[in-house]
N, C-alpha and C positions, 0 to 999 in steps of 0.2 A: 504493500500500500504506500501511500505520500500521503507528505501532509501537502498546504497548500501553498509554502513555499519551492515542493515540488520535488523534493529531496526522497532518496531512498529509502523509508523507515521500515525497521525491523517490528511485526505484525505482536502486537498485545490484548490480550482481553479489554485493558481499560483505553486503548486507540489511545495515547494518550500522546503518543506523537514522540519527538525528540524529549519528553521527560518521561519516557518510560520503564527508566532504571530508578527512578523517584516513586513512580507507580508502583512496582514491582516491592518496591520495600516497604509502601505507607498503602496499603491496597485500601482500606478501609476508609481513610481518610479524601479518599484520591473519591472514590464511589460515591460517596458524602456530597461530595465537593461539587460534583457533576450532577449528580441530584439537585443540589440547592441552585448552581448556578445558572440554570434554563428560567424560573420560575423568575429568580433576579433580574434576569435580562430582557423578561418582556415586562418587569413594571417599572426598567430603565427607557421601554420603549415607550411607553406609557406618561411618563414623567416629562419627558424628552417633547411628544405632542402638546403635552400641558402647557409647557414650558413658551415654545411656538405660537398656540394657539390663544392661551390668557392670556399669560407675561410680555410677548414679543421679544425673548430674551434672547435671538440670536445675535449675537457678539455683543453680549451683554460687556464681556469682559475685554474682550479685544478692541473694542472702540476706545478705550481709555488707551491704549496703544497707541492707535491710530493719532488719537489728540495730541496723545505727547508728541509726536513725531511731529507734528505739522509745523510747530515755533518753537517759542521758548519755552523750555521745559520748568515747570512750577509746581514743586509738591506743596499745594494747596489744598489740596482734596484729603480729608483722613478717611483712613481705611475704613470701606465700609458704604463710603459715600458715592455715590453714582457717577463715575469717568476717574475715579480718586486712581493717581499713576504710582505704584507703590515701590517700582524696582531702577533697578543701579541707571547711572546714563548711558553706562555699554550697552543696555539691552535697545534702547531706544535711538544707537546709533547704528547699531546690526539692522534694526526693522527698515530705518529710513527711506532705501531705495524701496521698499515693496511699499510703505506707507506714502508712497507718490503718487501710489493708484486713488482713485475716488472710492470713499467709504464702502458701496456694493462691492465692488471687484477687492476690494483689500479684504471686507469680511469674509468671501466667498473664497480666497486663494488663502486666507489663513484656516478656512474649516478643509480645504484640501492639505494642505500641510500638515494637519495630524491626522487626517483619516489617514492618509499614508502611513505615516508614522504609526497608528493603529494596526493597520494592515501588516506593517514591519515587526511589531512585538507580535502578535498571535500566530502569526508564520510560522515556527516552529509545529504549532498543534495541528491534529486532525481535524475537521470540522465539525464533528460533534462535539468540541472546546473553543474552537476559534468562533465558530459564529456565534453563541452567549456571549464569549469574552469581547467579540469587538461590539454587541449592542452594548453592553454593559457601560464603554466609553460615550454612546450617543450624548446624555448631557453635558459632556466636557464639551463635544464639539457644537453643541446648541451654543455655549455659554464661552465658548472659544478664551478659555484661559491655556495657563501653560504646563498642567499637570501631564499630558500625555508627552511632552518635549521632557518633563523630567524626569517621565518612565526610559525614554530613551536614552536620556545623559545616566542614568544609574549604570543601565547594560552598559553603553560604551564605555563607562568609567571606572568598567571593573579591568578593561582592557588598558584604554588612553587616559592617564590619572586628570591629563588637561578638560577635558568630558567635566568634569566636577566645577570649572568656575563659572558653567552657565546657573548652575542649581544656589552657586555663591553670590553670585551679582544679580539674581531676580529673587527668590526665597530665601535666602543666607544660610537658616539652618539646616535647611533641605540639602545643605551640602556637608551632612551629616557623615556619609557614605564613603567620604577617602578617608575617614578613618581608619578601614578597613583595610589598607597600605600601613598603618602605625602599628596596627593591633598586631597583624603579620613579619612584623620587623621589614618589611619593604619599604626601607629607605628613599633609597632611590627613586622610586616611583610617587613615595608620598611628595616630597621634594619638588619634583615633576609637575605634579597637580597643584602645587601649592606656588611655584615659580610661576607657572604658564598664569595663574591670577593675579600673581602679584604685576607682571610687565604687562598683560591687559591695561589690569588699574591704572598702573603710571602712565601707560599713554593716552589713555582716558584724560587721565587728571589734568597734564602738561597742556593737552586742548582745551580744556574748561576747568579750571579749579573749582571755580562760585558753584555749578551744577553737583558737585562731589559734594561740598563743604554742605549745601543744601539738602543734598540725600542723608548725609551722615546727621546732623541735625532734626531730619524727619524721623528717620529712624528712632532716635535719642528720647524726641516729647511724645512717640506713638509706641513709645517700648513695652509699656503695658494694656495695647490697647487690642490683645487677640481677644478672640469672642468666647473663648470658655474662662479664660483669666490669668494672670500673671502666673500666679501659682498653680495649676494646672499645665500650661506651657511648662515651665521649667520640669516640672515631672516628668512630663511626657517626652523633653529634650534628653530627660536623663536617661530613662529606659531608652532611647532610640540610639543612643550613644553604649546603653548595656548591650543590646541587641546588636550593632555592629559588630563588635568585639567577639560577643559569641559567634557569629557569623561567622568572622574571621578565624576563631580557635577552633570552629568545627569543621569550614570548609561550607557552608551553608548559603552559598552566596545570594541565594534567591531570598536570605532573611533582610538584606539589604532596602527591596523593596518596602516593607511594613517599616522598615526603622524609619526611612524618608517621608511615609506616609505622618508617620510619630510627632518628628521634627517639622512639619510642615506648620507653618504660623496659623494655619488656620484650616480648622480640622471638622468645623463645618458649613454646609451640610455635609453631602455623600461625594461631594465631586472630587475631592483630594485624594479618596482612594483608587481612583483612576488612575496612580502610581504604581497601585501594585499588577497592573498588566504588565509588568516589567519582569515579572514570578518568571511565566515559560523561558524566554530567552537568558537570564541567569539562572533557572534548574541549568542551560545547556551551556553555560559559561563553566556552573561551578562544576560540573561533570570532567568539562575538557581540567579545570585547573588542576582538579584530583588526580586524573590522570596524569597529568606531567608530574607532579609531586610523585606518584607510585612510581613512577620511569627511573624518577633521580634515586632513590631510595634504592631500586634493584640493581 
């Protein structure tokens, strides 16, 4: 059989795709899993109409993008607030060129930009997982924020550590994840991810100081302003920071997913765990890593 990235897979009870040595070991969990997740994904379908059809909430989130991008960038908006622009100025000088489009075509080419990217994480699975798992994303791309971009920067970042300073300069904490280089004594690679941010920044900065000094500032008077609360964030930072580590001490690389979802500033409603479609494609990261570690070993 294949999945629907089209690749060769070896044939399992639970079709589970390129995670089916995860299957094989957690069967129970794995059948669970499948069970619950069809039900989920048609009242993400469901939600996603709502959404549409009441709210008008297509690029709810993406149009504060767009706004930033047009002049001068002003964190005036606090979180929460309707077009409020809440991330680094790198992220709003990467959009630029696409934010030249007019609002329809800019909302309409950013909801293709992560259904792709949707398309890219479920790849791995058969489609009795990949079609739930990709409805399941439908509200992200109603509400066109950046959760499904930072399903993708986790996978990549368990390879390229540089991956990490996208989740750094738009969520901060959401760049939870290269810890997971410290925890491992991978030096080198933490370094990596943490150099590639730091010379972004400065070239950032050297173009616009005032824009930096402005963000670090918002960040600073809106420090306690996530929606479950000061003290709840900080918890929740701490466990996603326990759970990297374990991650990394077990070899578990797919725990990376939930710990970013953890760390995420704002955890609700349901749209943040749109993160953890990032599971398939590091079940089949942390398989390959295991693998090279059992290589070295013999």
């Amino acid at each position: 059989m294949k999945g629907i990235g089209g690749s060769n897979l070896t044939s399992s009870p639970l079709d589970l795709g390129q995670g089916d040595s995860f299957a094989r070991r957690f069967p129970l969990p794995t059948r669970a899993a499948l069970i619950l997740i069809w039900p989920l994904s048609l009242m993400a379908v469901f939600v996603s109409v709502r959404q549409i059809v009441m709210d008008g909430a297509i690029g709810q989130d993406s149009h504060a993008y767009w706004l930033a991008a047009q002049g001068g960038l002003i964190y005036g908006a606090v979180p929460g607030q309707r077009d409020a622009y809440l991330y680094s100025p790198v992220f709003v000088t990467v959009i630029k060129p696409l934010a030249m489009l007019p609002w329809p075509l800019f909302a309409t080419a950013w909801v293709a930009i992560e259904a792709a990217a949707l398309v890219w994480l479920v790849a791995p699975l058969r489609l009795r997982w990949a079609i739930p798992l990709f409805l399941l994303g439908l509200p992200e791309l109603v509400v066109s924020n950046i959760y499904v971009l930072l399903a993708v920067s986790a996978v990549v970042g368990l390879q390229k550590p540089a991956a990490w300073s996208f989740a750094i300069l738009t969520k901060v904490t959401a760049g939870v994840g290269l810890l997971w280089y410290a925890a491992r004594g991978d030096w080198k690679r933490l370094f990596q991810g943490i150099g590639a941010t730091a010379v972004i920044v400065a070239v950032s900065y050297a173009l616009d100081p005032s824009v930096w000094h402005a963000w670090v500032g918002f960040l600073l008077d809106n420090r306690s302003g996530t929606p479950d609360s000061s003290v709840s964030f900080v918890a929740r930072g701490l466990l996603a920071v326990g759970l990297v580590v374990f991650a990394a001490c077990t070899g578990w690389a797919f725990l990376i997913a939930p710990a970013v979802v953890l760390a995420s500033p704002v955890l609700t409603p349901v749209i943040p765990f749109t993160i953890l479609l990032a599971v398939p494609r590091l079940l089949q990261l942390g398989q390959a890593v295991g693998a090279r570690e059992e290589s070295k070993i013999s």
